[in-house]
C-alpha positions as a Python dict, from the first residue, in 0.01 Angstrom:
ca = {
    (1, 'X'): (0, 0, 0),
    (2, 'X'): (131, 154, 328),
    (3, 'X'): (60, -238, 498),
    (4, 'X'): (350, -442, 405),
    (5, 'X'): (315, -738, 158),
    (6, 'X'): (408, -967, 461),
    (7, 'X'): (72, -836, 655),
    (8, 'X'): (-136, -892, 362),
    (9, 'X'): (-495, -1011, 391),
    (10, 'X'): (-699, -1174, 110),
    (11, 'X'): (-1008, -932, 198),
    (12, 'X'): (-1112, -825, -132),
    (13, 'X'): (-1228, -482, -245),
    (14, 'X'): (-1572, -387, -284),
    (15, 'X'): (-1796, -572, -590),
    (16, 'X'): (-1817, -191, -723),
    (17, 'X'): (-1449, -227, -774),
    (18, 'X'): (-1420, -527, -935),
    (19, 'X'): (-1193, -645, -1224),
    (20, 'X'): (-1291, -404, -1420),
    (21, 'X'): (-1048, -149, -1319),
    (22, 'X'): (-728, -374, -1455),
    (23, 'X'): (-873, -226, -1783),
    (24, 'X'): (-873, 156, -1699),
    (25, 'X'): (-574, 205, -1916),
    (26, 'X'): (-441, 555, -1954),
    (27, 'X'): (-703, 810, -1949),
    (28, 'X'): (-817, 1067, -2213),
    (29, 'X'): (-606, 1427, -2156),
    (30, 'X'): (-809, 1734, -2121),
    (31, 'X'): (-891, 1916, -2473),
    (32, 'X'): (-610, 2136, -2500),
    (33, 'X'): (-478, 2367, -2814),
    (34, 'X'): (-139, 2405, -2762),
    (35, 'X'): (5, 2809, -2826),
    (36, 'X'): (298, 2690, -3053),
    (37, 'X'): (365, 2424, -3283),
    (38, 'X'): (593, 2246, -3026),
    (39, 'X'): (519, 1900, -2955),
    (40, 'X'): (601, 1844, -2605),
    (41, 'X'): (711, 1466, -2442),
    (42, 'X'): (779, 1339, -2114),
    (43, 'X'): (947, 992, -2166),
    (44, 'X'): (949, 774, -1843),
    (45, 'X'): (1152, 444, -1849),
    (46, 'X'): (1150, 205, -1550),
    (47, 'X'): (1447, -15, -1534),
    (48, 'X'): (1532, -372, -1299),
    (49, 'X'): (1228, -304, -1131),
    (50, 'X'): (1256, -683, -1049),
    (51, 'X'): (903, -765, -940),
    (52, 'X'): (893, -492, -661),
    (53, 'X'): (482, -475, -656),
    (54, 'X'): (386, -449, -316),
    (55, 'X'): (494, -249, 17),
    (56, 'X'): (760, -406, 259),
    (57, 'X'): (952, -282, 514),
    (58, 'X'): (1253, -107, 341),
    (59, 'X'): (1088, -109, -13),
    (60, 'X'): (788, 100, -209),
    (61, 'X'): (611, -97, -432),
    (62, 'X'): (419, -2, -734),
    (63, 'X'): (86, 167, -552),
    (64, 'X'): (177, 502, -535),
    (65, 'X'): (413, 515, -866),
    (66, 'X'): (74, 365, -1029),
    (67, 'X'): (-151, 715, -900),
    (68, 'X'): (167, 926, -992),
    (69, 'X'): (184, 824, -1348),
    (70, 'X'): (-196, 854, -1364),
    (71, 'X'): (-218, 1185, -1258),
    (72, 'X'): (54, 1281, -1494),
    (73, 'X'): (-165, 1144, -1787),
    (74, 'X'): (-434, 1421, -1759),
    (75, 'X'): (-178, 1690, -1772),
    (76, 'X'): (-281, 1846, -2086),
    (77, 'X'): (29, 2040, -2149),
    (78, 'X'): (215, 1697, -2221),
    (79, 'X'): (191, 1409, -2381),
    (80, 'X'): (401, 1090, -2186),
    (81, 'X'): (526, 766, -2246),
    (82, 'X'): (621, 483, -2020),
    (83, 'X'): (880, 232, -2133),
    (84, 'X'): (1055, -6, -1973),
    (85, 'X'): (1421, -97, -2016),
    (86, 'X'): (1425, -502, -1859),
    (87, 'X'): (1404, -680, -1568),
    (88, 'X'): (1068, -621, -1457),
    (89, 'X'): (939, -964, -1284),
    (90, 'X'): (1189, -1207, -1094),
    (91, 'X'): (1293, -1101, -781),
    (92, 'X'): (988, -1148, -518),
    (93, 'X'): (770, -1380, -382),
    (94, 'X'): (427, -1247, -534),
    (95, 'X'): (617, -1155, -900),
    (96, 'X'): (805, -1427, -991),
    (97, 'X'): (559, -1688, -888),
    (98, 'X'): (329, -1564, -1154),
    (99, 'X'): (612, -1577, -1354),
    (100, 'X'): (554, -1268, -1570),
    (101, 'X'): (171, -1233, -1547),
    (102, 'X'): (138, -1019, -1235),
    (103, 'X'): (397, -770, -1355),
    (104, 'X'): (234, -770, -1748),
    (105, 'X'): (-72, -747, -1643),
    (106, 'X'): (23, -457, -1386),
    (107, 'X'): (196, -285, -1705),
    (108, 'X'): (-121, -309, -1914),
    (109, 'X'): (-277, -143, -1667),
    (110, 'X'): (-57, 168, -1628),
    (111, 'X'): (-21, 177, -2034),
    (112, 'X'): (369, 83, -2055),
    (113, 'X'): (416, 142, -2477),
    (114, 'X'): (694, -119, -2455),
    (115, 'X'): (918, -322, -2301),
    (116, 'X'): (1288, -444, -2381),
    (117, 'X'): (1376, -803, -2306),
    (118, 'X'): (1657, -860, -1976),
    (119, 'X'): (1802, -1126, -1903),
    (120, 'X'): (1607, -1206, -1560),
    (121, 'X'): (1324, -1259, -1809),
    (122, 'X'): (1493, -1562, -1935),
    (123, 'X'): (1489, -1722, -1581),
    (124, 'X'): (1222, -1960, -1650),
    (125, 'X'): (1334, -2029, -1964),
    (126, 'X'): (1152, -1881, -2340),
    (127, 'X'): (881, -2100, -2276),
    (128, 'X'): (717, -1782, -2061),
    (129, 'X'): (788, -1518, -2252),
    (130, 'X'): (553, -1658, -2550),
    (131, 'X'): (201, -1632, -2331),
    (132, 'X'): (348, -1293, -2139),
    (133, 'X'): (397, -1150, -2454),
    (134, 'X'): (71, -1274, -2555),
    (135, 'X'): (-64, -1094, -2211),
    (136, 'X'): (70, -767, -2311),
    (137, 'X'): (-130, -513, -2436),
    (138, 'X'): (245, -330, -2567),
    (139, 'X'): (503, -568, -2737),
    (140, 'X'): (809, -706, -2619),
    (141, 'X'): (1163, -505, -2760),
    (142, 'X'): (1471, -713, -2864),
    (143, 'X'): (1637, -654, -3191),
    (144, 'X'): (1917, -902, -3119),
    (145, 'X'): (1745, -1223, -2994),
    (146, 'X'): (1764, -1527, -3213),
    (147, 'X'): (1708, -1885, -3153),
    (148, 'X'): (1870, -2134, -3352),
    (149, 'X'): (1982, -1869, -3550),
    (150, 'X'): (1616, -1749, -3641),
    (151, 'X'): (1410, -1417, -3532),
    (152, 'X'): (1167, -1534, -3210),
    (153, 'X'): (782, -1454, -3220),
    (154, 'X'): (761, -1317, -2839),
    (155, 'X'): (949, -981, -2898),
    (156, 'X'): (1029, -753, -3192),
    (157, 'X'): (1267, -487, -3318),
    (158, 'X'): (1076, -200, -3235),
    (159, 'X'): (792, -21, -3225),
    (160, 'X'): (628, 301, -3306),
    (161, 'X'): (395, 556, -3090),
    (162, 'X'): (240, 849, -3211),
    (163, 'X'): (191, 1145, -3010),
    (164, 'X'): (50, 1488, -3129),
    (165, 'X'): (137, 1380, -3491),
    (166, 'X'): (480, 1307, -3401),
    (167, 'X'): (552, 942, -3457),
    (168, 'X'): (834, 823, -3219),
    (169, 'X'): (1004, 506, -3285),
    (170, 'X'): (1137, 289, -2950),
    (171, 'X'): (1410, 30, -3064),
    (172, 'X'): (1507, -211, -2795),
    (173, 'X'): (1816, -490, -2735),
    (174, 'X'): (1896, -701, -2464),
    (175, 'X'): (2293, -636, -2349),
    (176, 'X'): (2579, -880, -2352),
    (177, 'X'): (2456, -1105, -2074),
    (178, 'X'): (2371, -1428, -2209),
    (179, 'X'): (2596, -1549, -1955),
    (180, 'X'): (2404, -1431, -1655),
    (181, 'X'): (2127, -1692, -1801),
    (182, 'X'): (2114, -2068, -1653),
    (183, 'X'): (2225, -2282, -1915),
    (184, 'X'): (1918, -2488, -1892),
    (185, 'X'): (1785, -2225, -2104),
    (186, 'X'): (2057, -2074, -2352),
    (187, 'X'): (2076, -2404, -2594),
    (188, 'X'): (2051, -2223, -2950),
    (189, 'X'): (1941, -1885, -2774),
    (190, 'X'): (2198, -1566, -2915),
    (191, 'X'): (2216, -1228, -2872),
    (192, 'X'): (2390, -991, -3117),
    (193, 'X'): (2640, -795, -2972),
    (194, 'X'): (2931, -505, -3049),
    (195, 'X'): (2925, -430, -3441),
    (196, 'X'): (2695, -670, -3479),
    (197, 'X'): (2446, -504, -3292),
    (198, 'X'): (2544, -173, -3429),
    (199, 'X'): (2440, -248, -3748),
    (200, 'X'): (2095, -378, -3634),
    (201, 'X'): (2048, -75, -3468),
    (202, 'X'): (2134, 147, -3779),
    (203, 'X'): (1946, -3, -4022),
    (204, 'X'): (1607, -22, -3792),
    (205, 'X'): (1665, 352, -3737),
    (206, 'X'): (1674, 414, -4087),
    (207, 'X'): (1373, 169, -4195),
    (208, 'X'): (1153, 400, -3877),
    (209, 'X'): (1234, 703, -3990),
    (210, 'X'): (1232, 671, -4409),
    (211, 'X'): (946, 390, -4451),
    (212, 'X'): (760, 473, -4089),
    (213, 'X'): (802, 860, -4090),
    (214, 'X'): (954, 881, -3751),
    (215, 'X'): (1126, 1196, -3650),
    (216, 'X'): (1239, 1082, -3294),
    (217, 'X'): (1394, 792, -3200),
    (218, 'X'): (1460, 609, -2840),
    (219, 'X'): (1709, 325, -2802),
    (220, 'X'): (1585, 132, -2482),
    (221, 'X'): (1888, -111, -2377),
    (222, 'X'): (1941, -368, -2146),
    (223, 'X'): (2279, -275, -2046),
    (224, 'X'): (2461, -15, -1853),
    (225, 'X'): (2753, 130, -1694),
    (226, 'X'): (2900, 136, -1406),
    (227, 'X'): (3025, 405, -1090),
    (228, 'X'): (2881, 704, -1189),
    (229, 'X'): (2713, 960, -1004),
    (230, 'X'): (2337, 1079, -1067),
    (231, 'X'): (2476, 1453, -907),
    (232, 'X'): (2504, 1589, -1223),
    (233, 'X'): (2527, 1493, -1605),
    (234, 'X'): (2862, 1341, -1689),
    (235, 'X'): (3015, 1366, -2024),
    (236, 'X'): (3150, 1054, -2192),
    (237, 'X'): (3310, 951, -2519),
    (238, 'X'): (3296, 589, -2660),
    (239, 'X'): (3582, 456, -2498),
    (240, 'X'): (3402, 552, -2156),
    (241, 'X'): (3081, 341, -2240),
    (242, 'X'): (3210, 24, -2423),
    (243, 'X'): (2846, -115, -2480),
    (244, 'X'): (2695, 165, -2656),
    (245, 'X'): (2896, 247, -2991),
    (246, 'X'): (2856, 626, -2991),
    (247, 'X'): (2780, 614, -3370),
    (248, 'X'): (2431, 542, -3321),
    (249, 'X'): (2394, 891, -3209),
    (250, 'X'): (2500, 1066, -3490),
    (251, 'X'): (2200, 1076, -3659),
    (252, 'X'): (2046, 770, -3523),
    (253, 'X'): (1962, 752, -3222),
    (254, 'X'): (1813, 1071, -3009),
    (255, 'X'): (1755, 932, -2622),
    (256, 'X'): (1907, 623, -2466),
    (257, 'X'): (1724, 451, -2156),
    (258, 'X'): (1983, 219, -1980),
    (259, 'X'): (1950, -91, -1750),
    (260, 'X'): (2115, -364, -1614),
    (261, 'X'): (2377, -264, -1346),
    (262, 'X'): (2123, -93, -1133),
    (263, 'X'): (2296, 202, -1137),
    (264, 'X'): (2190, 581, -1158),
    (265, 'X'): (2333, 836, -1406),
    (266, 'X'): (2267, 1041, -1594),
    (267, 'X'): (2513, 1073, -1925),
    (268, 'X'): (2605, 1251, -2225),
    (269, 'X'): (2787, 1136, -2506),
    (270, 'X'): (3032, 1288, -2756),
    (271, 'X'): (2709, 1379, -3007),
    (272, 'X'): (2474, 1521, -2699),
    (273, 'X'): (2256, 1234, -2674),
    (274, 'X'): (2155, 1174, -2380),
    (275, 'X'): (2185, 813, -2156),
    (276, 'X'): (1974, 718, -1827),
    (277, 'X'): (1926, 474, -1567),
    (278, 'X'): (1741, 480, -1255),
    (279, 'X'): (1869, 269, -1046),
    (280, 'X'): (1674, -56, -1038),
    (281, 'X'): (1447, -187, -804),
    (282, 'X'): (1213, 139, -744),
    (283, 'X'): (1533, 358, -616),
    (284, 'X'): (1432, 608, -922),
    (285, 'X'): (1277, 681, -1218),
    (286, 'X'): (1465, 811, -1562),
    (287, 'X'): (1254, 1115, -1694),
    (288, 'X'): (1354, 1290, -2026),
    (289, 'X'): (1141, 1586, -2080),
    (290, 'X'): (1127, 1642, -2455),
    (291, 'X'): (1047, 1932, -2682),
    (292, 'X'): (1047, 1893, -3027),
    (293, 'X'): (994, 2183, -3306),
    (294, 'X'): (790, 2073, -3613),
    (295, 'X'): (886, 2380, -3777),
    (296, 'X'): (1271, 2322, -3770),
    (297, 'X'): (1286, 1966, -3663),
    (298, 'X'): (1479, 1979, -3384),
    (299, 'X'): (1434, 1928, -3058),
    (300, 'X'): (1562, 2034, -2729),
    (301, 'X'): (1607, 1729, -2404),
    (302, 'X'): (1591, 1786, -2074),
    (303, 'X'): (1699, 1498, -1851),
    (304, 'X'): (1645, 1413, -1490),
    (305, 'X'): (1624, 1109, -1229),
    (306, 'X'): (1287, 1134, -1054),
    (307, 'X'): (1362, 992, -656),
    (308, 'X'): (1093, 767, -509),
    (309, 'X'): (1030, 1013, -308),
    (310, 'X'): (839, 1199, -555),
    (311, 'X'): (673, 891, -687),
    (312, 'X'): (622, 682, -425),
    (313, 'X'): (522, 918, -165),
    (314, 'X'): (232, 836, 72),
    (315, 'X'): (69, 1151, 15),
    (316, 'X'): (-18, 1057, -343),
    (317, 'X'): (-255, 780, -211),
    (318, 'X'): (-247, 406, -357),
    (319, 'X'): (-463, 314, -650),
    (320, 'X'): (-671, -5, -605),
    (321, 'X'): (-622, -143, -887),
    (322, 'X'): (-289, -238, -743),
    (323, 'X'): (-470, -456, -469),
    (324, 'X'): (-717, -564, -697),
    (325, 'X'): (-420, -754, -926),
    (326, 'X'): (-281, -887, -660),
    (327, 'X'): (-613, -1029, -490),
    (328, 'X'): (-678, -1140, -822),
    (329, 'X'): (-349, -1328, -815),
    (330, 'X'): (-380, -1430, -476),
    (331, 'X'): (-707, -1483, -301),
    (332, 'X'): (-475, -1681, -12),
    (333, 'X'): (-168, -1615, 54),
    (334, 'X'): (80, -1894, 151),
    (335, 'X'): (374, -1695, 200),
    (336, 'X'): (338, -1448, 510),
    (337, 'X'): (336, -1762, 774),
    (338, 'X'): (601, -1690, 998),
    (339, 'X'): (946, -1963, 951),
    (340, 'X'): (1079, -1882, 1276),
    (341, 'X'): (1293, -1511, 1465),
    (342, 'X'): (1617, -1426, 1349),
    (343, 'X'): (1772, -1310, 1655),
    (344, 'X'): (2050, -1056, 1521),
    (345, 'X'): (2087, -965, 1132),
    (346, 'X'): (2236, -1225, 968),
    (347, 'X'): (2456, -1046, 666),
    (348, 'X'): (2489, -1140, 324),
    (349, 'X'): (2831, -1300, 344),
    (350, 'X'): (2706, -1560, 612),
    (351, 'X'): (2388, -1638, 469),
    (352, 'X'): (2564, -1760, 78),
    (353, 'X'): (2821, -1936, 310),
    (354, 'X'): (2520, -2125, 532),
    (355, 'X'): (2348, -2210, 162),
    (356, 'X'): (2675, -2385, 69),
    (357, 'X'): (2732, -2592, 365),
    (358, 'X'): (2260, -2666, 341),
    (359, 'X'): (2349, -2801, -36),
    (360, 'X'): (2645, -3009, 117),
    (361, 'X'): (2450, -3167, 425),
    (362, 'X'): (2143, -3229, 193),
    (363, 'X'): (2297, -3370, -142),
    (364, 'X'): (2467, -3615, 145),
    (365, 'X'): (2119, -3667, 298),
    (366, 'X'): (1967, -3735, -73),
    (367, 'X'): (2293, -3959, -267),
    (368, 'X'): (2492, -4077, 36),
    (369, 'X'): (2627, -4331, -184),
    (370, 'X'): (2851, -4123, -316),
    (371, 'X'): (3142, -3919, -204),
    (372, 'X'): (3039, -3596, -163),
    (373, 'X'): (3360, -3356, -76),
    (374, 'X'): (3190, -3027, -154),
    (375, 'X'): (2906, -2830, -174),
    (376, 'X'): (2793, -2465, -316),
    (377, 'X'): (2864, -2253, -636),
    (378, 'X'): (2758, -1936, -768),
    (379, 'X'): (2564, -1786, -439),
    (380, 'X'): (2478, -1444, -415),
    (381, 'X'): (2183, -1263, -250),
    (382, 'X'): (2001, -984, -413),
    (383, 'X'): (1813, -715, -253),
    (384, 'X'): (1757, -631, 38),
    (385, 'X'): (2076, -871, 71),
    (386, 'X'): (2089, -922, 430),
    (387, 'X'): (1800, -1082, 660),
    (388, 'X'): (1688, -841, 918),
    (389, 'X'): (1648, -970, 1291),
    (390, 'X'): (1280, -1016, 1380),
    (391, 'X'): (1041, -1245, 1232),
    (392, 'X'): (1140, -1452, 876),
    (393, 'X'): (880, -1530, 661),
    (394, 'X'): (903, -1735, 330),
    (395, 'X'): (857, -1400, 110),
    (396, 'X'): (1157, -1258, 303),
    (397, 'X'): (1393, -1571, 188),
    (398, 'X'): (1232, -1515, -188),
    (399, 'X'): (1353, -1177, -180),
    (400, 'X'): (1714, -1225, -124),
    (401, 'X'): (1718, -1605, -287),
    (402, 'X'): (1486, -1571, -595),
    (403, 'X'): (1660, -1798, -859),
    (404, 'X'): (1471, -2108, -912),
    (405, 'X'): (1785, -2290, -999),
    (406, 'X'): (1802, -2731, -887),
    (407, 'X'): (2007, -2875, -684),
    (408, 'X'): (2256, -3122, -887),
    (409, 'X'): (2470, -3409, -800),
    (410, 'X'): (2799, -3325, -1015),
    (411, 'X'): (3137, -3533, -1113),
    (412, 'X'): (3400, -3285, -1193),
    (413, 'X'): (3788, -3352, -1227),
    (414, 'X'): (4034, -3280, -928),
    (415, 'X'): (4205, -3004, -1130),
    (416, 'X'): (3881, -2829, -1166),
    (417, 'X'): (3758, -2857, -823),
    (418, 'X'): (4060, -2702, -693),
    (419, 'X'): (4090, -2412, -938),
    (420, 'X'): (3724, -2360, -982),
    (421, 'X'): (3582, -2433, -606),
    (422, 'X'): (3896, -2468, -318),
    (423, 'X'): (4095, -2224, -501),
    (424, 'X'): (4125, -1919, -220),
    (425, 'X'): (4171, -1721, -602),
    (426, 'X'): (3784, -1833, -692),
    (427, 'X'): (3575, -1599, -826),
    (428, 'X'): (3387, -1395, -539),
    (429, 'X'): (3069, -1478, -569),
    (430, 'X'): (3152, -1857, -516),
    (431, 'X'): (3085, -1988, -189),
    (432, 'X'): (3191, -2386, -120),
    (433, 'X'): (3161, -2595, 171),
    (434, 'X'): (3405, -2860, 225),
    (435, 'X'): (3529, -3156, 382),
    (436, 'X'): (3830, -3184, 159),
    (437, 'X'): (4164, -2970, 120),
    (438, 'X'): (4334, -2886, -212),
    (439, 'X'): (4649, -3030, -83),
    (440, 'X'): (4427, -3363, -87),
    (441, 'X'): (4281, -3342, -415),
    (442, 'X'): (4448, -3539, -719),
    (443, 'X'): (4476, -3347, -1038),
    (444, 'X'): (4335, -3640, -1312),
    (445, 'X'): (4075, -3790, -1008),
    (446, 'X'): (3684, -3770, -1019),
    (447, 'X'): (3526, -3615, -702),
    (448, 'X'): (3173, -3568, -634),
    (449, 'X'): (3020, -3214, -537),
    (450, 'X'): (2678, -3060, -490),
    (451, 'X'): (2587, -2728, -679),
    (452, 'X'): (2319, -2542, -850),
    (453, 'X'): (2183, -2589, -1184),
    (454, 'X'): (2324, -2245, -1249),
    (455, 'X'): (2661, -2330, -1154),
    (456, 'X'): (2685, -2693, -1284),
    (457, 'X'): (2534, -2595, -1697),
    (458, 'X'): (2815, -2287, -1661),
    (459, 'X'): (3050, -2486, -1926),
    (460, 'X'): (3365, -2338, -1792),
    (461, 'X'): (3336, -2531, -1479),
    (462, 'X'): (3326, -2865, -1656),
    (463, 'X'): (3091, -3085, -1423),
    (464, 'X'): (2923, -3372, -1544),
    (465, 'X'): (2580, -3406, -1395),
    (466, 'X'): (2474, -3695, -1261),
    (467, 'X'): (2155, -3612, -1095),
    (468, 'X'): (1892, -3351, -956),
    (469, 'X'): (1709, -3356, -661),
    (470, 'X'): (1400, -3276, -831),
    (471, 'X'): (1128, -3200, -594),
    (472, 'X'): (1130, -2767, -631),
    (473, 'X'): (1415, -2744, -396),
    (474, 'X'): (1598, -2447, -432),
    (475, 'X'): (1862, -2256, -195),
    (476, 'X'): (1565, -2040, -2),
    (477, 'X'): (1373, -2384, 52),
    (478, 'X'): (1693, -2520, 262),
    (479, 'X'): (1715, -2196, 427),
    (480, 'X'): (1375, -2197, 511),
    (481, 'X'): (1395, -2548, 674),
    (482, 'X'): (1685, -2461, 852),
    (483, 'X'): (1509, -2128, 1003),
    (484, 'X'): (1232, -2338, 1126),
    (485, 'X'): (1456, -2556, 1309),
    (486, 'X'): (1481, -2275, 1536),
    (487, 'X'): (1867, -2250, 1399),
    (488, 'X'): (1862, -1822, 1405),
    (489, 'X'): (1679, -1819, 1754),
}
């Protein structure tokens, strides 16, 4: 919608419009009788789109791309099929508060034929992904998820479309990121990885295409490389892509759609396949045009990024159904009241430093009978990263905090608050505010320090929980508090 999110009124659309159009799935193609026997494909994979649904400021959201796919689905000379690679619904205020059903139901609606598992999926815990994936009208893709050390119901292997008689098998697998996932979620959770994986891969390539009768098959990954350029196609070997095993591709695997580090490439591995990403949160779409001969089995690929400039261009009008989701999601909106004016832009680096000291000044506030020396953890904004001056609304704050992670009370040995938190060696993304030196910290003492959920269940860091603040409370709630102070005036 060309009005931002943040100007967004609950007026709703005509009666005529109703509901109903949330179940216009992909229309019927033209009768067409193609000249050859070629069956021709245009796979589209959306990757980290991170619940980017509606318009703001810097960012498209899903209107136009909704009439662009649309209009590509009468094109009788093709037949296409939407995938997506991961990551589709935390990340803003009006996805990730539905946690998963604005963004599925969205995804019905444009006739998405799958969808592989990432890890920001996992932010609420499993418990979501059981009703999303009951929501779906396509299933859920993860060949490598167990828990407990037994297959889950909310996502398969793979799955199979048919198109022009060809049948087309999608396999999908979430990447090596368990890590990346709070641990108030991973107890018993596993996914396969390296040869492991490999072999998962191989044998559910070989089941589609000798007991299905697939003849093309698409690995869709949650997992991707890093510092390439999207200028042209670059060539790799296995050594140059450590989480892909370029065995697959001889013989089975024939298109990869990547994800994960938000990046955009296009690649080519030592067998020809083909590997894609688009960049992540709407900054591009992977396209692989595909034409396969039924007389000699093979097929040719033609690969390509498609900029949002193409898809999310204001000349290709928004489809209501888009504002019909959301109104269905949200009659009134909570979110758009103005906190308070940020009077310059306030970067990324100041704003995980200001969360740190917030979670030090309120765990003090909340268990002042204990000695707090520290407060912060694991802080690090996500897109658009830095708060533009102007107005600040909560969806702004959601947008660059979105992790619903509590705020804990946490004992943790002197020899691991130094290394882990006062260290000037710590890990980058740690941020700590602190009314205690190193130089006074004792080795085999207990100290008391106020992090994250996130940070204090990552085992490495060995803290002890004591207790959580409970009440919803997460980093964007302080920094909302401490906007409407009239603190960024």
């Amino acid at each position: 919608m060309k009005k931002q999110f943040y100007k967004v009124t609950a007026s709703l659309l005509a009666a005529a419009l109703g509901l109903a159009a949330l179940c216009a799935c992909k229309p019927e193609k033209e009768d067409f009788t193609r000249p050859d026997s070629d069956v021709k494909l245009s796979f589209y994979a959306v990757n980290d789109l991170h619940g980017k649904f509606m318009d703001t400021a810097g960012q498209p959201g899903v209107d136009e791309f909704t009439t662009y796919m649309k209009q590509l689905y009468k094109d009788p000379a093709r037949e296409e099929i939407l995938l997506s690679s991961g990551d589709m619904w935390q990340g803003t205020v009006e996805s990730s508060t539905t946690k998963g059903g604005l963004m599925t139901e969205w995804m019905n609606e444009l006739g998405f034929v799958s969808m592989t598992l990432g890890n920001h999926e996992y932010d609420w815990g499993a418990a979501v992904l059981g009703p999303n994936s009951e929501l779906a009208e396509f299933p859920f893709l993860a060949i490598n998820v167990t828990q407990d050390g037994l297959p889950v119901s909310y996502c398969k292997p793979s799955t199979v479309v048919e198109r022009d008689g060809l049948k087309i098998g999608i396999i999908g697998a979430i990447g090596d990121c368990l890590s990346s996932i709070s641990g108030d979620f991973t107890d018993g959770l596993r996914f396969a990885t390296g040869a492991e994986l490999t072999a998962l891969v191989k044998a559910e390539s070989t089941r589609l295409r000798s007991e299905e009768g697939c003849e093309f098959i698409v690995y869709s990954m949650h997992e991707g490389g890093e510092g390439y350029s999207v200028s042209s196609v670059t060539q790799v070997t296995n050594a140059d892509i450590s989480y892909y095993d370029t065995s697959l591709s001889d013989g089975y695997v024939d298109l990869v759609f990547e994800a994960h580090s938000h990046q955009k490439y296009i690649l080519q591995d030592e067998y020809g396949v083909y590997h894609l990403q688009g960049g992540g949160e709407n900054k591009g779409l992977s396209c692989a045009d595909v034409t396969y001969h039924t007389d000699s089995k093979k097929y040719d690929v033609a690969p390509r990024i498609v900029s949002p400039t193409v898809y999310a261009n204001e000349a290709l009008h928004d489809d209501p159904s888009v504002e019909t989701l959301f109104e269905k999601y949200f009659q009134d909106d909570p979110y758009t009241e103005v906190l308070g004016n940020n009077s310059a832009k306030w970067p990324s680096s100041s704003i995980v430093e200001k969360v740190a000291e917030l979670y030090y000044n309120k765990g003090s506030e909340v268990w002042g009978e204990y000695d707090i020396v520290a407060g912060g953890g694991y802080l690090k904004t996500r897109s658009p990263y830095d708060l533009a001056a102007g107005k600040v609304t909560y969806a702004d704050l959601f947008s660059i905090l979105p992790f619903d992670n509590e705020i804990v009370l946490g004992k943790i040995k002197g020899r691991d608050l130094k290394s882990k938190f006062l260290s000037a060696s710590r890990n980058k993304n740690y941020h700590v505010f602190s009314s205690i030196s190193s130089a006074d910290v004792s080795d085999n003492a207990d100290y008391y320090i106020i992090v994250d959920s996130y940070t204090s269940t990552y085992r490495s860091n060995n803290i002890t929980e004591v207790a959580r603040l409970g009440e919803s409370v997460y980093a964007r709630d302080l920094l909302a508090q401490y906007i409407s102070d009239g603190n960024r005036e």
